[in-house]
C-alpha positions, 0 to 999 in steps of 0.5 A: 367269671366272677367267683364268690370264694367264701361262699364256694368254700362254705358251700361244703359245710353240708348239715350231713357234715356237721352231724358226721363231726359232732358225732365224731368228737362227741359234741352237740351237732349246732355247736359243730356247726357253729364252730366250723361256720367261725373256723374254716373262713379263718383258716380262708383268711390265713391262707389269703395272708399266705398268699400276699407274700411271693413264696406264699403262693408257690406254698399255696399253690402245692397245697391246693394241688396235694388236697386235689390229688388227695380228694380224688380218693374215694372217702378222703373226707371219711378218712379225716373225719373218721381221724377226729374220733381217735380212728386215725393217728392224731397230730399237734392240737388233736388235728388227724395225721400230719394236719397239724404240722401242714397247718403250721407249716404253712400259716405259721404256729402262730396263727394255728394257735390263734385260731384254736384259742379262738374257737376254744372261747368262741365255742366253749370248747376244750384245746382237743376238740378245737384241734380235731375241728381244725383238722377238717377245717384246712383240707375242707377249704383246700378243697374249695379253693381248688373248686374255686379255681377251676370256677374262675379259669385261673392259675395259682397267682390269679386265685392269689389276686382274687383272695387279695380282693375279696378279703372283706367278703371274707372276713364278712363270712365269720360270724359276728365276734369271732374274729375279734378273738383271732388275737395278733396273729391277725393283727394286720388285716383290715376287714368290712364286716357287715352287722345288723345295722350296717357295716363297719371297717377294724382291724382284729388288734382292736379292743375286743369289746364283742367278746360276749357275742359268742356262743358260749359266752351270749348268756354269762354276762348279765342286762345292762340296765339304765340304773347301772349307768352313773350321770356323766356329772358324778363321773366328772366330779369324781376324776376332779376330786382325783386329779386333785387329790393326786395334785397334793400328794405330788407337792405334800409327799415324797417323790412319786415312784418311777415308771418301771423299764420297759420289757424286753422285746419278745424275741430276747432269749429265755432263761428261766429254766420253768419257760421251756419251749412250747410245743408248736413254736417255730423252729429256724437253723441257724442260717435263718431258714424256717425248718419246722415245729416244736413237736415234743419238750423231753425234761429231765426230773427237775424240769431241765430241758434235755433235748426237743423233737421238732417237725422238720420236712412237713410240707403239704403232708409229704414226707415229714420226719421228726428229729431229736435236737439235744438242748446245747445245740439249741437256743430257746426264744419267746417266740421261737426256737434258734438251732445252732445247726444250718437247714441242711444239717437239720433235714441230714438229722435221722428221724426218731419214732413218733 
């Protein structure tokens, strides 16, 4: 049986949905909808990508039966929402309980936060209100995908295929401009977009000159004119006049200046004091294992960093506990956080209030 995925995940963004989460977070309901129609095909293709690598489908597969599991509760989808207006207890990013270390968790900090930057520029909306969007973004689409599934006749490796397959219809289900603000955390998909006057095939790394075509930013930037536009001669003569000029200096002048080294790659380690961790950033063990996220940076006075509460033993919302890791036993990373403790001596660590 041939399953539209996309379209049977969008097929619960409902107008009474909508209104329930603009009413929630305080925003215009269309606004609501808009960010919803950018985020919850997102968060499809992020799971698509999870479900590309071996134990991604095993990850995915628990995840879809935890929301199964939780959506056969009466008002599973009230309680979330009823999360985003402060009713419940909030997570990373604003998301509702423990939705914020599930995301991250399984897609990665990474992508979590490309998602909200995205949909704070899409949308024009605050850090806040794009983690409380989020929130409801992930279970809503694990509920489809378990839909989806049940549809197709297939076990989690055949609904895996079946996401690797229609990466294009769904990379097609985000609005147009959207996806081009994902950043590098989506830099490896390769998507079919249709637009207006045809289709057209780029990866998310490219140049976002699209930007503009967003609900928040279609009426900043003012009509190009045809008087705007200088006559392809004057530009011509302008780079010969440089090119010569610069021609002159090299043989009249001193030396030019060499090109500065190139930076360090990002996973050097951070030294700068003023560069601590960043709430959300990976957390390995020492044995190379992913073991959680940063939830919380404790500092001193003047800013010393005095230990860090990372997110250890959240999957799927089941049993996550914070732990207190003094910042001796820890190395600070652009891009993560390197404990110098084995996974299994993280996960023995007693939990700290929240």
């Amino acid at each position: 049986m041939s399953v539209n995925i996309a379209s049977m995940v969008m097929d619960g963004l409902t107008s009474q949905v909508c209104g329930r989460v603009a009413s929630a977070i305080g925003i215009d309901r269309n606004l609501a909808e808009s960010a919803m129609r950018a985020a919850m095909p997102a968060v499809l293709a992020a799971f698509g990508r999870l479900a590309s690598k071996p134990e991604g489908v095993r990850q995915l597969g628990n995840a879809i039966a935890s929301q199964q599991a939780a959506s056969q509760q009466p008002g599973w989808l009230d309680s979330i929402i009823g999360g985003l207006g402060g009713q419940q207890p909030q997570g990373a990013g604003g998301m509702p309980g423990g939705m914020g270390g599930m995301l991250s968790s399984l897609l990665g900090g990474g992508a979590v936060n490309s998602i909200m930057e995205g949909l704070q520029q899409y949308a024009g909306l605050g850090q806040g209100q794009a983690g409380k969007l989020l929130g409801i973004a992930g279970p809503m689409v694990l509920s489809g995908l378990s839909k989806a599934q049940r549809e197709a006749g297939v076990d989690t490796s055949g609904l895996a295929q079946m996401l690797t397959s229609q990466r294009g219809q769904i990379a097609a289900a985000m609005p147009a401009g959207f996806s081009e603000l994902l950043g590098s955390a989506f830099g490896d998909t390769t998507s079919t977009v249709g637009s207006r006057t045809g289709t057209y095939d780029r990866t998310v790394d490219e140049p976002r000159v699209r930007r503009a075509d967003t609900p928040a930013m279609r009426t900043a930037m003012p009509a190009r004119t045809a008087n705007s536009t200088w006559p392809y001669w004057l530009l011509a003569l302008a780079a010969l006049l440089g090119l010569g000029w610069l021609l002159r200096s090299g043989l009249e002048g001193p030396e030019l200046a060499k090109a500065p080294p190139p930076p360090p790659p990002s996973s050097a380690p951070v030294t700068s004091i003023a560069q601590l961790p960043a709430i959300g950033l990976p957390v390995y063990s020492s044995d190379g294992e992913r073991v959680g996220d940063v939830a919380e940076v404790v500092t001193s006075a003047d800013r010393t960093l005095q230990n860090i509460r990372a997110e250890v033993g959240a999957q799927l919302g089941i049993g996550p506990k914070q732990v207190s890791i003094p910042a001796d036993r820890l190395e600070t990373r652009s891009d993560r956080v390197v404990l110098k403790m084995n996974a299994a001596d993280v996960r023995a660590l007693p939990a700290v209030a929240k």
